[in-house]
FIKETOR-959307 format. One record per residue: residue number from 1; x, y, z of N, C-alpha, C, O, CB in turn. Coordinates in steps of 0.2 Angstrom, whole numbers, plus 5000, padded with zeros to 4 digits. Last residue first. Glycine has a CB too. Layout:
<recs>
NUM | X | Y | Z | X | Y | Z | X | Y | Z | X | Y | Z | X | Y | Z
...
</recs>
This chain:
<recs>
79 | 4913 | 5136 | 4921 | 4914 | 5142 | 4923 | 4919 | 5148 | 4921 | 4918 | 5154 | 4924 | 4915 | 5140 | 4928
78 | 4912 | 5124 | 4917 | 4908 | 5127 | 4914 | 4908 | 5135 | 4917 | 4904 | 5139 | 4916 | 4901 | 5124 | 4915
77 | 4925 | 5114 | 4921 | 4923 | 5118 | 4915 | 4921 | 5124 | 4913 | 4923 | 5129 | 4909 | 4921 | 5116 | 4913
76 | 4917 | 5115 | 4937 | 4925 | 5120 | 4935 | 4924 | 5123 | 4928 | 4924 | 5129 | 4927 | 4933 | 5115 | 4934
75 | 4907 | 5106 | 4932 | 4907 | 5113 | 4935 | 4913 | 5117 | 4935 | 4913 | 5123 | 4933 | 4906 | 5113 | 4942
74 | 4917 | 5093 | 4928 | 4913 | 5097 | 4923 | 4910 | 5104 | 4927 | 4910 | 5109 | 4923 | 4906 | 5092 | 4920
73 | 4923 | 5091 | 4941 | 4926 | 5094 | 4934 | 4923 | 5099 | 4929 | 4925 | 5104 | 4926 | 4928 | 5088 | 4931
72 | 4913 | 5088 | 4948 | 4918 | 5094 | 4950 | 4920 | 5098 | 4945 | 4920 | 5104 | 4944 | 4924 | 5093 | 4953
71 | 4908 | 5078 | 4943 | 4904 | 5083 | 4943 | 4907 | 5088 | 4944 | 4904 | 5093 | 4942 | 4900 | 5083 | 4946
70 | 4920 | 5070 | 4946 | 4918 | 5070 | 4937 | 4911 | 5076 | 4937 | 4910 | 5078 | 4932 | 4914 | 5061 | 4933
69 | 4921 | 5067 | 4960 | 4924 | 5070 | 4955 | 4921 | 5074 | 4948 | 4921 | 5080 | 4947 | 4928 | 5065 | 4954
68 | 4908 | 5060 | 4960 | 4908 | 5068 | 4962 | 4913 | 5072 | 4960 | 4913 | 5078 | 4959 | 4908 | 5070 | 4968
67 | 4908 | 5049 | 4953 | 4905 | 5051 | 4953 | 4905 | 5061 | 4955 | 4903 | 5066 | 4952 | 4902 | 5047 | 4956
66 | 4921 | 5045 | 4963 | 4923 | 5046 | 4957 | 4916 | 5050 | 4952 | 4918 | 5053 | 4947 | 4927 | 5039 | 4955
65 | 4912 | 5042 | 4975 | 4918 | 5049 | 4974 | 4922 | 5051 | 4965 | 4924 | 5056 | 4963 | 4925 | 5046 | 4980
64 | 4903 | 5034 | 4970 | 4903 | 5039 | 4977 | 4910 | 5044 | 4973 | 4910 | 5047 | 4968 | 4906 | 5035 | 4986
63 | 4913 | 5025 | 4969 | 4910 | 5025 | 4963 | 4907 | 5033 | 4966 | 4910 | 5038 | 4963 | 4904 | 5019 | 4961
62 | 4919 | 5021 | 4981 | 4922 | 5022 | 4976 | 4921 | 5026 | 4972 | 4924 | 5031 | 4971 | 4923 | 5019 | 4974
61 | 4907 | 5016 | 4988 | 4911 | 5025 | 4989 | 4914 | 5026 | 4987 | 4916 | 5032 | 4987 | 4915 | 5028 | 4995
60 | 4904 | 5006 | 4982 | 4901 | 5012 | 4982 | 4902 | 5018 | 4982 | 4900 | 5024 | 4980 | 4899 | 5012 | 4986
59 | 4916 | 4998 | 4985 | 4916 | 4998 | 4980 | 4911 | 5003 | 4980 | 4914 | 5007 | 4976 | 4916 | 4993 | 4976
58 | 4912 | 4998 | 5000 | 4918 | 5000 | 4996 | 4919 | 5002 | 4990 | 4921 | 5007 | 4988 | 4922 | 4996 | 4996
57 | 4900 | 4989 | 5000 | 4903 | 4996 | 5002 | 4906 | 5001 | 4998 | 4905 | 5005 | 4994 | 4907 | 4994 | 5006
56 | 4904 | 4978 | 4994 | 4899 | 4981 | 4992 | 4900 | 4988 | 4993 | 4901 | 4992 | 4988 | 4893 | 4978 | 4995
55 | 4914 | 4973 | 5003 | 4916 | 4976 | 4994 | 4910 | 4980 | 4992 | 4911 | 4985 | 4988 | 4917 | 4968 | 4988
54 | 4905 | 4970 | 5014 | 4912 | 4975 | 5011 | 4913 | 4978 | 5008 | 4914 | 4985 | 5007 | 4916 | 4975 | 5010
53 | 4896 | 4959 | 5008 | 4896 | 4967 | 5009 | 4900 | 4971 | 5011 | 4899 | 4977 | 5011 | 4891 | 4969 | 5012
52 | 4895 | 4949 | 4996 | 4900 | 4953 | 4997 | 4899 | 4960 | 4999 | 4901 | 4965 | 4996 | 4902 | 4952 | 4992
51 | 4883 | 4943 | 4989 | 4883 | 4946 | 4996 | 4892 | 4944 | 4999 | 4894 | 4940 | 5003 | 4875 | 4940 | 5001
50 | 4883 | 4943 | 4977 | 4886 | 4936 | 4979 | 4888 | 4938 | 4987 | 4893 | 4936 | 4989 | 4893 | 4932 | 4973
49 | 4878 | 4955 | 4971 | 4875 | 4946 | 4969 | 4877 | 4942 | 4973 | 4873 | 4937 | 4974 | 4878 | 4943 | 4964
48 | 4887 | 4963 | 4978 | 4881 | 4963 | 4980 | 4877 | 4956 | 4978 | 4874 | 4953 | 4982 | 4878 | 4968 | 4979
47 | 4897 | 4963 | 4968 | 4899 | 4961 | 4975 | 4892 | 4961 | 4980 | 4893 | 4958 | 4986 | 4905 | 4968 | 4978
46 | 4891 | 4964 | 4956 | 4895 | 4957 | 4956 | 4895 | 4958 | 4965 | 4892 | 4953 | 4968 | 4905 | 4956 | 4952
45 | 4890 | 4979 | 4960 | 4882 | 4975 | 4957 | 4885 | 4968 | 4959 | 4882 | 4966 | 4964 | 4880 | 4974 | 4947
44 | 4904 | 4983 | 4958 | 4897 | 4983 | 4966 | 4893 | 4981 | 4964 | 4890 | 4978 | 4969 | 4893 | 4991 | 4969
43 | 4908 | 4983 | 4949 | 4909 | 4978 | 4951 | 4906 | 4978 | 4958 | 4906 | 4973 | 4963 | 4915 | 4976 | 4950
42 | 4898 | 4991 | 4942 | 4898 | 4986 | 4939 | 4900 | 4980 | 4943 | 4898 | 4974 | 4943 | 4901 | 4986 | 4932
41 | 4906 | 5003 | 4947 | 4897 | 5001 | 4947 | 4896 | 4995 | 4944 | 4890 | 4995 | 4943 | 4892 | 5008 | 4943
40 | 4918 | 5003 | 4944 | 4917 | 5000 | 4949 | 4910 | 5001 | 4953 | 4908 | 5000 | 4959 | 4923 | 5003 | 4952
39 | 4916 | 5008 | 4928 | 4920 | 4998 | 4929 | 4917 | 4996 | 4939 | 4915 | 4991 | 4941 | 4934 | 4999 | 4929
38 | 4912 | 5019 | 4930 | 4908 | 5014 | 4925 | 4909 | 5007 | 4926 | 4905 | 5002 | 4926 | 4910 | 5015 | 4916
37 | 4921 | 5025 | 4938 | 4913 | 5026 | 4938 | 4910 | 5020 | 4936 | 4906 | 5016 | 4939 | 4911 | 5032 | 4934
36 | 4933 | 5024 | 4928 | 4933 | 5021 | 4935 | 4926 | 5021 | 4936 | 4924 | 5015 | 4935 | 4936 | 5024 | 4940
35 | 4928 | 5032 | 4916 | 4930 | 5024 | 4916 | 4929 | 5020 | 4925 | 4926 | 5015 | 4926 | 4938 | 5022 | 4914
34 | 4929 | 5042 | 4923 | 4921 | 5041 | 4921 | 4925 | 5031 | 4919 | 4923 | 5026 | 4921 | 4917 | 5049 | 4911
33 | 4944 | 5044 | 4926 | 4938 | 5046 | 4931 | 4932 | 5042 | 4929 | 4929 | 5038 | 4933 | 4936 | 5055 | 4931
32 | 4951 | 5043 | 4912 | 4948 | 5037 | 4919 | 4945 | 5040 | 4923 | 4940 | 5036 | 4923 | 4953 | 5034 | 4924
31 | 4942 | 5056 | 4905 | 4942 | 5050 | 4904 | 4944 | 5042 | 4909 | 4939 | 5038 | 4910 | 4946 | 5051 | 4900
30 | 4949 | 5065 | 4914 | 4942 | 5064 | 4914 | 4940 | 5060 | 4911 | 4935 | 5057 | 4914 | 4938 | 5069 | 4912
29 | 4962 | 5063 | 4913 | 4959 | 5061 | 4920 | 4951 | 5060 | 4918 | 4948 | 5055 | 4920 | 4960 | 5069 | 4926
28 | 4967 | 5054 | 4896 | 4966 | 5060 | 4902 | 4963 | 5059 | 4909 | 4961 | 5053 | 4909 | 4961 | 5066 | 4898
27 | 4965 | 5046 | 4887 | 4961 | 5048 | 4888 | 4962 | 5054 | 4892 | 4958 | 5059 | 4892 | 4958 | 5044 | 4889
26 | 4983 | 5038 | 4878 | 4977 | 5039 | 4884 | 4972 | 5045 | 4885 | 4975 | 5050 | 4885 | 4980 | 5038 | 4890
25 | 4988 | 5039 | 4869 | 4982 | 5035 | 4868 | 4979 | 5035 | 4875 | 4974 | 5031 | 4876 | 4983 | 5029 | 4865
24 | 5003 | 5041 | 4875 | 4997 | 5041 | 4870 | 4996 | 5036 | 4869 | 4998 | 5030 | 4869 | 4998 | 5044 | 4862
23 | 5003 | 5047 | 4892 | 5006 | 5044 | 4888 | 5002 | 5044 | 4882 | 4996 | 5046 | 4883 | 5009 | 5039 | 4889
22 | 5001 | 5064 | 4899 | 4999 | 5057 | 4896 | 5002 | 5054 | 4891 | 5004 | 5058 | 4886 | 4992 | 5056 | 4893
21 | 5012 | 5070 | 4915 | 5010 | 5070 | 4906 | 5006 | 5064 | 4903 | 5009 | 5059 | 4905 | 5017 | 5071 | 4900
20 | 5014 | 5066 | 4927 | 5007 | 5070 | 4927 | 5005 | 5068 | 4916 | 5000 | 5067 | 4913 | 5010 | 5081 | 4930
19 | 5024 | 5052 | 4929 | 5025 | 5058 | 4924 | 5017 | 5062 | 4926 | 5014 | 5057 | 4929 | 5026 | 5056 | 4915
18 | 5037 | 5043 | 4939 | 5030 | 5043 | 4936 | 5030 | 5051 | 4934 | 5033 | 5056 | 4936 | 5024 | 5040 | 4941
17 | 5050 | 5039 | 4943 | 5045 | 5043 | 4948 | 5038 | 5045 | 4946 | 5034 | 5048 | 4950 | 5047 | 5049 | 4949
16 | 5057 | 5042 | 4929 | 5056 | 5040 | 4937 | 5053 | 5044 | 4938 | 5052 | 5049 | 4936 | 5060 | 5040 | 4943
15 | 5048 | 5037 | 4914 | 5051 | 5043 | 4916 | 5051 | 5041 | 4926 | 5047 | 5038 | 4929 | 5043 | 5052 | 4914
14 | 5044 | 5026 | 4908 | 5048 | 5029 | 4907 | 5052 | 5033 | 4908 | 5058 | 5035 | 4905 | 5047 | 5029 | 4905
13 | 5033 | 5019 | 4912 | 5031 | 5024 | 4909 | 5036 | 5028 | 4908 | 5035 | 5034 | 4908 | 5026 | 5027 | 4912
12 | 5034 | 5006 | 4917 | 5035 | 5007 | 4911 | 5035 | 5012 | 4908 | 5036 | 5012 | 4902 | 5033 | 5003 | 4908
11 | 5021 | 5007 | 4929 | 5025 | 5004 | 4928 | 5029 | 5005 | 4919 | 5025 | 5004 | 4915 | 5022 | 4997 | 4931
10 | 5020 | 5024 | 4938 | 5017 | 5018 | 4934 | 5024 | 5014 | 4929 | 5030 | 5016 | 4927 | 5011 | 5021 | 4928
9 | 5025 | 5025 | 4953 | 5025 | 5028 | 4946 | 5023 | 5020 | 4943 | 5024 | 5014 | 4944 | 5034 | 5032 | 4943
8 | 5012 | 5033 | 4965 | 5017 | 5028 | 4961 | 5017 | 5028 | 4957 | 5012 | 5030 | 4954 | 5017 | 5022 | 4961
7 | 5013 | 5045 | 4977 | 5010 | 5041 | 4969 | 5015 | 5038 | 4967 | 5021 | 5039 | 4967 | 5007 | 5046 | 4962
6 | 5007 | 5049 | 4993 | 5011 | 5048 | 4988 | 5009 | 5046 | 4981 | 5003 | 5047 | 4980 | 5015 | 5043 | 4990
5 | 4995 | 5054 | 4998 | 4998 | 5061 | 4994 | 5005 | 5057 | 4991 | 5009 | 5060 | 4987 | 5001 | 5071 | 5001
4 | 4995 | 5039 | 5008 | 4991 | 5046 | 5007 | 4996 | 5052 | 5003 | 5001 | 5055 | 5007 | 4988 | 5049 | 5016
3 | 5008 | 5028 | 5004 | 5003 | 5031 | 5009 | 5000 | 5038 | 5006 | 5003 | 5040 | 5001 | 5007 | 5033 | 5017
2 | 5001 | 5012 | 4998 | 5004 | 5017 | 4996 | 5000 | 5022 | 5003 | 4995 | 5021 | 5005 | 5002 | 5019 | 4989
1 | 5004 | 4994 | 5000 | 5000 | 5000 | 5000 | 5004 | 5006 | 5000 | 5010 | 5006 | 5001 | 4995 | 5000 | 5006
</recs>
């Protein structure tokens, strides 16, 4: 685990220490932001099928927050 305000550099991305810059063909924040949303509402449904309520949790507040992210964002835009 990672602690809080560190970041890990991804793996292969060339630069130590990992980069803020996208590599190509990637989408941008607001792009994973809404991927994340989409992938970890799908796997809160799986974690609730099979009465996984932790994960159920968890995976909520995920979606929770990456949800409000992506509303942040798009209010910033529009201003």
């Amino acid at each position: 685990m990672t602690r809080p305000g560190k970041k890990r550099a991804r793996a292969g991305s060339g630069s130590p220490g990992g980069s803020r810059h996208e590599e190509p063909g990637e989408g941008g924040a607001d792009e994973a932001v809404a991927f994340i949303a989409e992938q970890t509402g799908a796997l809160r449904e799986l974690a609730e099928r099979h009465k996984l309520a932790v994960l159920h949790y968890l995976l909520g507040m995920t979606k929770l927050e990456a949800d409000e992210h992506m509303r942040l964002r798009t209010k910033r835009k529009l201003s």
